[in-house]
N, C-alpha and C positions, 0 to 999 in steps of 0.2 A: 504494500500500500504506500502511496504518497502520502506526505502528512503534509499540513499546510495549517503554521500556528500563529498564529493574530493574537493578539494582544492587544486587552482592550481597556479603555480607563473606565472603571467601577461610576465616574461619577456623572457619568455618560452612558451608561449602558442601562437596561431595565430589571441588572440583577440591585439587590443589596451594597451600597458601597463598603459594609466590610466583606464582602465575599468576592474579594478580586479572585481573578481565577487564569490560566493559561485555555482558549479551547483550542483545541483539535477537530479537525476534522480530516477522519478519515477516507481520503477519495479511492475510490477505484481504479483501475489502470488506462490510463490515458494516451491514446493514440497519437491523438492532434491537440489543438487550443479548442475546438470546437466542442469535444467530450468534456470538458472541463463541467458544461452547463447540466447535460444529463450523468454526469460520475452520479455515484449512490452516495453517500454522503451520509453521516452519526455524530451529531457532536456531542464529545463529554465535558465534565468540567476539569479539572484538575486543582487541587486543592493548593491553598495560596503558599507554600514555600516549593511549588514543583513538583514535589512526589507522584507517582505513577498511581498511586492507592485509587485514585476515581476511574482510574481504564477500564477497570474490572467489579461488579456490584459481587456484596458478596452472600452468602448462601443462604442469611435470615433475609436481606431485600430484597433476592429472587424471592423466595419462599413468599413475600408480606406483596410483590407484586403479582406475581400467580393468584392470591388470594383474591385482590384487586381485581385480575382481569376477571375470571371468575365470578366475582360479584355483579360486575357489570355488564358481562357476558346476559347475566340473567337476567338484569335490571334490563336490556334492550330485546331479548326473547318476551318478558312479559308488556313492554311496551308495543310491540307489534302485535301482540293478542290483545291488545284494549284496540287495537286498529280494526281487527277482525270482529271482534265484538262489536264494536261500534258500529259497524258496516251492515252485517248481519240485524242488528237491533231496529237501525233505520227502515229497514224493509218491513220488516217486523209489524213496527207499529205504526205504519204508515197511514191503517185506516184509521187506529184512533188518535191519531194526530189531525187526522182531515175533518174527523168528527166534530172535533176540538172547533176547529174553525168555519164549521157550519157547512162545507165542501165534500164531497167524497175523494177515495183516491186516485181515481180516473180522472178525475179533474184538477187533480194538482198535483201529475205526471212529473211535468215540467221540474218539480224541484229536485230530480235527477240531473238536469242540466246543470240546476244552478252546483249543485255539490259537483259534477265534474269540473266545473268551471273554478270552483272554488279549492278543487284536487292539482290542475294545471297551475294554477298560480301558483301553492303549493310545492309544487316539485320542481318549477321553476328558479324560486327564491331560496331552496335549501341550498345551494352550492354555494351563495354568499350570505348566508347565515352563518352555517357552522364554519366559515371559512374564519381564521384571526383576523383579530386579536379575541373577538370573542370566543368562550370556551363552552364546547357543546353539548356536553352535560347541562349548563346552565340555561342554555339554547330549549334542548328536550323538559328539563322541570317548567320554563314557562309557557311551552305547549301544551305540558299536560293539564296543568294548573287550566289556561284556557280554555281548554276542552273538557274540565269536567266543569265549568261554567256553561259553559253553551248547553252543556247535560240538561245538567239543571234547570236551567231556563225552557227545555222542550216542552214539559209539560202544560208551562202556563203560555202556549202563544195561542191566541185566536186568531190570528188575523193573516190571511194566506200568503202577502207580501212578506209578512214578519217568519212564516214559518220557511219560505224560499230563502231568507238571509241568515237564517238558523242552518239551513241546509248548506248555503254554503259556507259559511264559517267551520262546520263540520267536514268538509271537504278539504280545507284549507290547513286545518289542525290536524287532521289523519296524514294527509299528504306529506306534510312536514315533519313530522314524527314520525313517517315509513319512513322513506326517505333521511332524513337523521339517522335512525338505529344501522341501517346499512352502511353509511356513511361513520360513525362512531366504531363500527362493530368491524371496519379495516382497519383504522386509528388504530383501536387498541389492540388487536391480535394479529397484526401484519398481516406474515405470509400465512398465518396458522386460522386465517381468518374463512375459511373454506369449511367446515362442519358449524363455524359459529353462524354463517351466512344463512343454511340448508337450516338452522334449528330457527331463526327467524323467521323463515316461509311458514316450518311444519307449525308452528306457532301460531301466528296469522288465519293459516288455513283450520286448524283445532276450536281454535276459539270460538269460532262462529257455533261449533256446538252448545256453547257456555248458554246462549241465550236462550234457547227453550227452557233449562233448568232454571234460569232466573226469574223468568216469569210466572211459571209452575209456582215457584218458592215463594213469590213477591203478591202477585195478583194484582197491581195497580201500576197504572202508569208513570207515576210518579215513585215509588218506590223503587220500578225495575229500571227508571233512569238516574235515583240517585246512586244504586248498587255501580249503574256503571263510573257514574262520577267521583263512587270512594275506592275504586280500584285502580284508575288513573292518579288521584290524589295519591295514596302507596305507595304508587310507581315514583312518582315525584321527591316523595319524602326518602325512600330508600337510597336516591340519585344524588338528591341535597345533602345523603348522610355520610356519602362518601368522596375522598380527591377527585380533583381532575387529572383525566389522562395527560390535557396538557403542560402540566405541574414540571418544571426541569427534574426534579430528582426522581418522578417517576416515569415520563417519560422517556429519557436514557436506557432503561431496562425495558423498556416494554418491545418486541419481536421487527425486527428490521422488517421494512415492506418490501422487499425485493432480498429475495432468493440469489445470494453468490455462491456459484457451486465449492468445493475444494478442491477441483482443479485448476479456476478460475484465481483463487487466493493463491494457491501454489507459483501458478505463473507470477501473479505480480509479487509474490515477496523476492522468487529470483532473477526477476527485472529490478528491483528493488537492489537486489545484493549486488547485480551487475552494474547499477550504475553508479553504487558505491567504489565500487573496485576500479 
């Protein structure tokens, strides 16, 4: 590997000014000046008299970050089943929400539209939401929080303009929340991110069972929307109770996004060694 060490002044930079630090970054092996842009790239810190001790996390921080990914692994599997839930429930109780507003549900079709409408924008905007400086854990708790507002609110709309901006608001906060968990659930498990992906879907797709039992169990319209608004809330609260992925000291440890084989390393350390020599 190249190393390429910057040094930077603490009272400038957006660490702590007593945590001055050396970073590294480790580039991949470079052909041209043009690779320079796409190298892989890991910055670490190194602790302020030089020492190599930060190159390597050690075997309780792996351990306490495994836990991490794991938790949040799960905290974004049950967030895509309040998506599925959600999705499933709208259909659900579509007539006595039309009921509600004196309409049948034939005739207030339409607020399919507005919720895809309100799914596109959604999916749109999550690429610069979760993008920095914001951190997207905190991104996902104000969706969810959102969205079990909007819950709430379903029961008491009469009026069928009001129930189409309910719809799509519901659109807009599902979207954004899929769309985030996928988007989170590379972040934090990089290349290992491949069974967390597939447990998303089966999630997603399971949940939508949830809702017959809830009604069964609930019986009222209003009850079976605020079950789903205290399961979103949960979701939120378990997210707010833990780090963010993009924290420097846990970030560092968390699983490289891109796959360098060992033969790949092999060649540049003895590109490395030769052009030492």
């Amino acid at each position: 590997f190249f190393f390429l060490v910057e040094f930077g002044d603490a009272q400038h930079s957006r660490r702590p000014p007593w945590k001055k630090s050396i970073v590294v970054k480790m580039l991949g092996s470079l052909k041209g000046p043009n690779d320079l842009e796409t190298a892989t790239d890991r910055t670490l810190l190194l602790p302020k008299d030089g020492s190599s001790s930060g190159l390597s996390s050690s075997p309780v921080e792996k351990q306490k970050v495994q836990k991490l990914r794991l938790w949040w692994g799960l905290c974004y599997a049950n967030a895509m089943g309040v998506c599925g839930i959600v999705l499933v429930a709208l259909g659900s109780t579509l007539s006595s929400l039309a009921v509600d507003c004196g309409t049948t549900a034939t005739k207030v079709g339409t607020v399919f539209i507005a919720r895809g409408a309100g799914a596109i924008t959604g999916a749109l905007s999550s690429a610069r939401l979760y993008g920095g400086p914001r951190k997207g854990n905190v991104v996902m708790v104000g969706v969810l929080v959102a969205l079990s507002a909007v819950l709430l609110s379903m029961p008491f709309v009469t009026t069928v303009w009001m129930l189409h901006v309910t719809w799509f608001l519901m659109g807009l906060c599902t979207a954004t929340l899929d769309t985030g968990c996928q988007i989170m659930t590379r972040r934090v498990h990089g290349v290992e991110a491949g069974p967390w992906l597939g447990a998303n879907t089966v999630c997603f797709a399971i949940a939508g069972a949830v809702v017959p039992l809830i009604e069964l169990m609930t019986g009222k319209l209003f009850a079976q929307y605020a079950t789903l608004a205290a399961i979103a809330l949960l979701n939120a609260a378990a997210l707010s109770a833990s780090p963010h992925p993009e924290s420097p000291d846990v970030r560092d440890s968390l699983p490289p996004k891109i796959q360098v084989s060992a033969d790949k390393r092999a060649n540049n350390n003895n590109n490395n060694n030769n052009n030492n020599n």
